[in-house]
N, C-alpha and C positions, 0 to 999 in steps of 0.2 A: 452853669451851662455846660462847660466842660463836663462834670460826670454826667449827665445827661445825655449826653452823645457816647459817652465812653458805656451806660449802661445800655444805650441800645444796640450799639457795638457788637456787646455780648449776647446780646439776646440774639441779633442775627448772626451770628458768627458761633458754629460748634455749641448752639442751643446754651447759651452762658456761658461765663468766666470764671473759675475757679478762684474766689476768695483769698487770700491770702491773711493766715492769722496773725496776730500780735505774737511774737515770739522775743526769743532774749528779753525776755521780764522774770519780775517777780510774781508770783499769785497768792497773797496773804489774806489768810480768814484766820474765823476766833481764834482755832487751834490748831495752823497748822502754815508752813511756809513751804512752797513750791519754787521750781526753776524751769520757766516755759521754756523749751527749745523745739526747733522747726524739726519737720519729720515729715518724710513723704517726698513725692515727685514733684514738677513743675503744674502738674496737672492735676493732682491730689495733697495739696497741703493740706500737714495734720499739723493741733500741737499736741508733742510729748511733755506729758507733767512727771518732773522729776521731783519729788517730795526731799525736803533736808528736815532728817531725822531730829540732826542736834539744835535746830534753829529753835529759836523762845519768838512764838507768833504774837504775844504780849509788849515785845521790846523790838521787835525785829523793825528797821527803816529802809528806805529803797532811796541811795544817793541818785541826785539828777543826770547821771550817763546812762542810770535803769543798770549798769553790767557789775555793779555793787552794792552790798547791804549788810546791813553788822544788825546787829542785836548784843543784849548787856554782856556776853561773852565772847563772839568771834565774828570776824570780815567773811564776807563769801564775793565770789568774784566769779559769776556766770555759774554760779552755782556749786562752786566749789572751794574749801572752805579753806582760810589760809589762815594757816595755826600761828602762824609767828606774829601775825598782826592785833594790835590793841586795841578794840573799838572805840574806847573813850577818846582817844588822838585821833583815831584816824581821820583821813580829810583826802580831798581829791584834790591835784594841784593842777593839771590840763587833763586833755582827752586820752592822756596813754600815762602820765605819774600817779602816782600817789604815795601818799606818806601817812607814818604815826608820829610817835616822840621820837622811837629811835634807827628806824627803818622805811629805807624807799623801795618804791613796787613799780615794775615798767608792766603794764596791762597784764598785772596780779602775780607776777613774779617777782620775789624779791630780792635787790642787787645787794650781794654782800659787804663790797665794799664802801656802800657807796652811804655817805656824812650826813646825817638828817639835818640837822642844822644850820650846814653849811650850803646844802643844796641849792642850785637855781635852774631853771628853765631860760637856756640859749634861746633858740630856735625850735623848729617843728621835732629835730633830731635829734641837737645836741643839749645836754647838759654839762651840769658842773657842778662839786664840790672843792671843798678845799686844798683837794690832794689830786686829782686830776679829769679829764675831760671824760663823758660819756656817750657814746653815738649809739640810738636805739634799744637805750639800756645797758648796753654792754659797756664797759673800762676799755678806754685808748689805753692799752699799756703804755708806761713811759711819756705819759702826755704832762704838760704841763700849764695846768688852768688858767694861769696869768697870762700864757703866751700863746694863743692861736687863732687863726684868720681863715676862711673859705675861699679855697684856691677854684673850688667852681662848687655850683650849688643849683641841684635841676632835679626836677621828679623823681628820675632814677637814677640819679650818678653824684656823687658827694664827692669830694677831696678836702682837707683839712688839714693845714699845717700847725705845729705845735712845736716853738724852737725847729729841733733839726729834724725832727719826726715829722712824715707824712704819713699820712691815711687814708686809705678808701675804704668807703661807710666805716666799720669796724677795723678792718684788717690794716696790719701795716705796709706802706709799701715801699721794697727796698728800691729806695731812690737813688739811681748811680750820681745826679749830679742834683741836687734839690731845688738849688736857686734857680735853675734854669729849667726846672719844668714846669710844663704849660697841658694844660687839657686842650683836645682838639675841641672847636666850638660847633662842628655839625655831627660829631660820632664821639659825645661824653665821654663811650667805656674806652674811647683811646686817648691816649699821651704819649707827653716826648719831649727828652730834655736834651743837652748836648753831648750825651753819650749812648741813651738807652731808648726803644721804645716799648712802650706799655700796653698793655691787655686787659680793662679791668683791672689796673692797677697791680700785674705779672709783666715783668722786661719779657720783652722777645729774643729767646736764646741765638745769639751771636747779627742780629740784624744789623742791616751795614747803614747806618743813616744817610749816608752823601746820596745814597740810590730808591732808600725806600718809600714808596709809596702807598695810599690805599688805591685798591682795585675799587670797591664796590661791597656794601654787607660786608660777612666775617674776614673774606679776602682782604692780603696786603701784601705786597712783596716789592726784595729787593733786586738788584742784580743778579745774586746768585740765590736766591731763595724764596719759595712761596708760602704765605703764613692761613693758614684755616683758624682763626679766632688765631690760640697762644700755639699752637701746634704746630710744624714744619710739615707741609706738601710731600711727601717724602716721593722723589719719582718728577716732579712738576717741573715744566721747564719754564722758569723767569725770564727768560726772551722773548717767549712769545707767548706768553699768560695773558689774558683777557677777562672782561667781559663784553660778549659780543653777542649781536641776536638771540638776547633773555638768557644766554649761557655763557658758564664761567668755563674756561677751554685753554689749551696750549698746542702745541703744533701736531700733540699726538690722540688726546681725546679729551671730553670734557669731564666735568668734575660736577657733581653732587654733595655737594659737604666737601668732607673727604674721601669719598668714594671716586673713583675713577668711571666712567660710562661712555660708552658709546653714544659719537655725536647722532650720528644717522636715528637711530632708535632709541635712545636712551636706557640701552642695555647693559649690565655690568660687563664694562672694560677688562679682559683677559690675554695675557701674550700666547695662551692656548687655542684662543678664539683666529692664529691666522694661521692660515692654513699651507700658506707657501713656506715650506724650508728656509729659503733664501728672504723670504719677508721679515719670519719670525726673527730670523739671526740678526734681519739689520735692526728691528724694531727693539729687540732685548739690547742688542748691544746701544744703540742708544740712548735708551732709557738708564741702561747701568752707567755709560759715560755722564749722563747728566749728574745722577746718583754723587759717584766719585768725584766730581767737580765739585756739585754743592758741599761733601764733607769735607774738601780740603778747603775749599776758601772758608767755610764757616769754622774747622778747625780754625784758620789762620786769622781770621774774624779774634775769635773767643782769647786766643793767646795772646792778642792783642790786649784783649779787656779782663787778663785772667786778675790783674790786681785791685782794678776794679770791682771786678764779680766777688773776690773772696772779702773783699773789705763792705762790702755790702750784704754779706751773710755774716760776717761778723756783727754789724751793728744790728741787722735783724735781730741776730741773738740777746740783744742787751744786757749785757755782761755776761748769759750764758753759756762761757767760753771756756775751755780746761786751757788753765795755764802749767808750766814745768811745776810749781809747787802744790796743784791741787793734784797734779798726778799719783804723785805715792802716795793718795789719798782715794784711790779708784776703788770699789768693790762692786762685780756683780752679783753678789750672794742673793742680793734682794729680786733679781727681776722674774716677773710672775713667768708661768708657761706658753698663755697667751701674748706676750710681748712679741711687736713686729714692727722695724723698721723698714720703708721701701725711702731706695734711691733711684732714683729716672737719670739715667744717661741723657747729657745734653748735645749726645756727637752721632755718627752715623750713620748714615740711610739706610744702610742694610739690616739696621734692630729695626724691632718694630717701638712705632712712640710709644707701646707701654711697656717696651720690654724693662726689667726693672731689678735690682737686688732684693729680696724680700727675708732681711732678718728674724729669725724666732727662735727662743730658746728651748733647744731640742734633749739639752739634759743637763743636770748641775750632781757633781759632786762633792768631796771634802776639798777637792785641791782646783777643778778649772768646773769650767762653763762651755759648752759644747752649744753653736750659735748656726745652727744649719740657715745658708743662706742659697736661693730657689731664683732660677731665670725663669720667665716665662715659659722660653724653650725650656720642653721638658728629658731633653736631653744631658741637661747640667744640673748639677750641683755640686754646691760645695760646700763642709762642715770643718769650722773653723772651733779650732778648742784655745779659749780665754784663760789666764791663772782669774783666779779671782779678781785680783787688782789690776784687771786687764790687759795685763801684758800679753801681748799673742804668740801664742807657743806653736799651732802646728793648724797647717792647712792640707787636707784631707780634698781632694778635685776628682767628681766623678762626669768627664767628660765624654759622653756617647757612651759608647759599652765598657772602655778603659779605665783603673785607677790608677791617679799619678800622684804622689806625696811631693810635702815641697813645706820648708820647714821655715818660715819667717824669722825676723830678728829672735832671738828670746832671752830673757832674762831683763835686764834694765835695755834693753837695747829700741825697745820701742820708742821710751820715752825719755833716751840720754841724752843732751844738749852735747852735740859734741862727737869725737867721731868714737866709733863703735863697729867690732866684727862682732860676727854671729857665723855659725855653718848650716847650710844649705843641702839638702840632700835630695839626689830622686832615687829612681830603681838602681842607677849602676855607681853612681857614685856619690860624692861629698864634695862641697866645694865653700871654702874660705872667701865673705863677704864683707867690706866695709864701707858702711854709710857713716854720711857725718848729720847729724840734726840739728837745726839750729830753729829758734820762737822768732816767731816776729810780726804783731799787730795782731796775735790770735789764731796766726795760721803757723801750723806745725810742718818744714820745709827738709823733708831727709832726701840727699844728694848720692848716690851710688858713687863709689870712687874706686871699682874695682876693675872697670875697663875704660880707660882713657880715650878710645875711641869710641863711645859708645855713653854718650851724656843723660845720666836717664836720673830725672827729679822729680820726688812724690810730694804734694800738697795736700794736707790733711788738716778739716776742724771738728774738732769736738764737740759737743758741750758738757758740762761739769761732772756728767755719769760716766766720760769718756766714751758716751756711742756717738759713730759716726754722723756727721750733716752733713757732709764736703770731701769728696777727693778728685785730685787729679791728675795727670801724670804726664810729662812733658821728656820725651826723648830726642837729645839733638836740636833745639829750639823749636819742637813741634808738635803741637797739644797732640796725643794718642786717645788718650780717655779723660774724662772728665763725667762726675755722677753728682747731685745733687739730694738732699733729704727732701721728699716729697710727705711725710709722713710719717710721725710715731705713734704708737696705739695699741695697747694703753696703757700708761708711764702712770 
């Protein structure tokens, strides 16, 4: 009865309905095997027959998902034919594995590491072999298959603990305190444990827990800070943040995303847009006092949690951390042209959130490595020249139109346990520096000891190529800068 109503439907409605074919099949005759796929608009479905040349139409079978088929030589998988796979084994295990003797397939991809033998189907997502857990196909690095449990488990948002390892779907997440975090139960992609809060499974740089709150959607803030998803508000006043009548708003305009806009009309927000002298000045200075406020309490936030933060990029790394003895073990000889590191600064309102360092190797000789690194602002740069074994020999700063030289540790002095001078040079003179460095838990901690009024300590991590993931720099007990690895590519 139902298609009967549904065909007359179409009959009055747009003189008929547009059929819809059988697509994602097979089309097998005497001699020959096809790959049906959809082709065409909502309004004009076609199917495209895509012929498989190498298929044996004598042998060829269609497994019951229809999206694979082997014949006496090779698997195909929507029509495309996957060489590594053995049709005599092959077998479907759910609606997204499959396997032969010695290799599994996550919907016709095959996962390298992953143990035919030992394989089992978890859950909808996870799996396991003998060696460690898999979520969507992909390897929990560092998981451990005996040990893990579903910290939350919902359509779109997974957590999974493994011993001390946590995970969202794939990715790892550096958990400041593990036992104590908790998925929020009406906005999954948030968390929060008793030190950090979460974004999708990303802390939220320097948030103050005693104060923070969700607004509403990607909004959330604290006392002194407002968060767009993982982003910092930059400008945003956390006093008087809202949402209020279907708008997200602060005492000065409202907010689009992160875009700033005019409440009245919902026009882009500008300090150019007022027109009174005396407006504009209170309105900017405002705004930059807000600015300055937010960077010091979140500076003084972060200093707080700087041993935290670093000890939690350390474990991210899993093991991947240059210790004192893998040092005299560094070479850049190997790294391609293409190679680029970016670090995102976790401090400031006055960057912008992508302002960022962007490593690439700008030339290699017999003796160093010349490593040009690029601000957004395209006012700066700087080209920093490496020995091979990475010791940093000389930093070359093209700030605005000026160049200024400025000659870093060099020799063993990067990576001396211990205290160390090196000389310093600019335009007019030279000047006798010593730091003392000392290891510890994976973060590399050099101390300036050349002005006693003037406490200034660099925090630096590696990993085992000795490029940078981590620094930061604390002068007089008070974070300055701090930068993070957002990205290496391609290593």
């Amino acid at each position: 009865m139902n298609k009967i109503f549904a065909t007359l439907a179409c009959l009055i409605l747009l003189n008929g309905c547009a059929s819809k074919p059988k697509y994602n099949n097979y089309k097998v005759t005497e001699d020959s095997v096809s790959w049906i796929k959809l082709g065409g608009s909502y309004s004009n479905y076609r199917e495209i027959n895509v012929p498989l040349a190498s298929a044996d139409a004598k042998t060829f079978k269609v497994l019951p998902d229809k999206a694979f088929g082997l014949d006496a030589k090779f698997v195909y998988y929507k029509g495309e034919k996957l060489v590594k796979a053995q049709p005599a084994s092959f077998k479907l295990i759910d609606k997204s594995y499959s396997q032969d003797s010695e290799m599994i397939f996550y919907k016709g991809v095959p996962i390298p590491l992953a143990e035919a033998k030992s394989f089992i189907i978890i859950s909808d997502n996870l799996a396991k072999d003998a060696h460690r857990l898999y979520f969507n196909g992909l390897p929990l690095s560092g998981s451990n298959p005996e040990q893990y449990k579903f910290i939350h488990k919902s359509k779109f948002h997974t957590y999974i603990r493994s011993g001390k390892r946590l995970y969202y779907g794939n990715e790892l997440v550096s958990a400041c305190d593990i036992d104590t975090f908790q998925v929020n139960q009406t906005l999954n992609n948030r968390a929060q444990d008793n030190n950090c809060a979460y974004y999708y499974g990303k802390t939220l740089p320097g948030a103050d827990l005693d104060t923070f709150t969700l607004v509403k959607g990607n909004f959330a803030k604290d006392k002194h800070t407002v968060f767009f998803g993982r982003d910092i508000l930059q400008g945003a006043d956390a006093a008087s943040f809202v949402y209020e009548n279907k708008k997200y708003q602060d005492q000065y305009s409202c907010f689009s995303g992160a875009l700033r806009k005019n409440c009245a009309d919902g026009s882009d927000f500008s300090l150019s847009s007022i027109k009174s002298e005396k407006a504009l000045n209170k309105a900017a200075w405002k705004i930059a006092k807000s600015w300055i406020k937010q960077d010091k309490n979140r500076a003084e936030t972060r200093y707080k949690q700087l041993n935290v933060t670093q000890q939690s990029i350390v474990q991210s790394l899993q093991g991947n951390v240059l210790t004192p003895k893998m040092s005299t073990k560094i070479n850049f000889s190997w790294l391609p042209k293409s190679f680029h590191i970016q670090l995102i600064p976790t401090l400031s309102a006055f960057k912008s959130k992508r302002l960022y360092y962007n490593y690439s190797n700008s030339g290699l000789n017999e003796n160093a490595i010349q490593l040009a690194i690029f601000t957004e602002q395209k006012n700066h740069l700087e080209l920093r020249s490496y020995a091979l074994n990475g010791q940093l020999q000389r930093v070359l700063e093209l700030p605005q139109s000026s160049y200024k030289n400025k000659d870093y540790p060099k020799g063993n002095c990067r990576f001396t346990i211990g205290e160390c001078t090196f000389i310093q040079r600019n335009q007019n003179n030279s000047t006798s520096l010593t730091v003392t460095t000392r290891y510890k838990n994976g973060v590399w901690i050099v101390e300036d000891l050349t002005n006693s009024q003037y406490k200034k300590t660099n925090y630096f991590i590696y990993d085992k190529k000795g490029l940078p993931v981590y620094f930061a720099q604390v002068v007089n007990n008070s974070l300055r800068k701090e930068y993070t690895r957002n990205y290496i590519d391609p290593i």
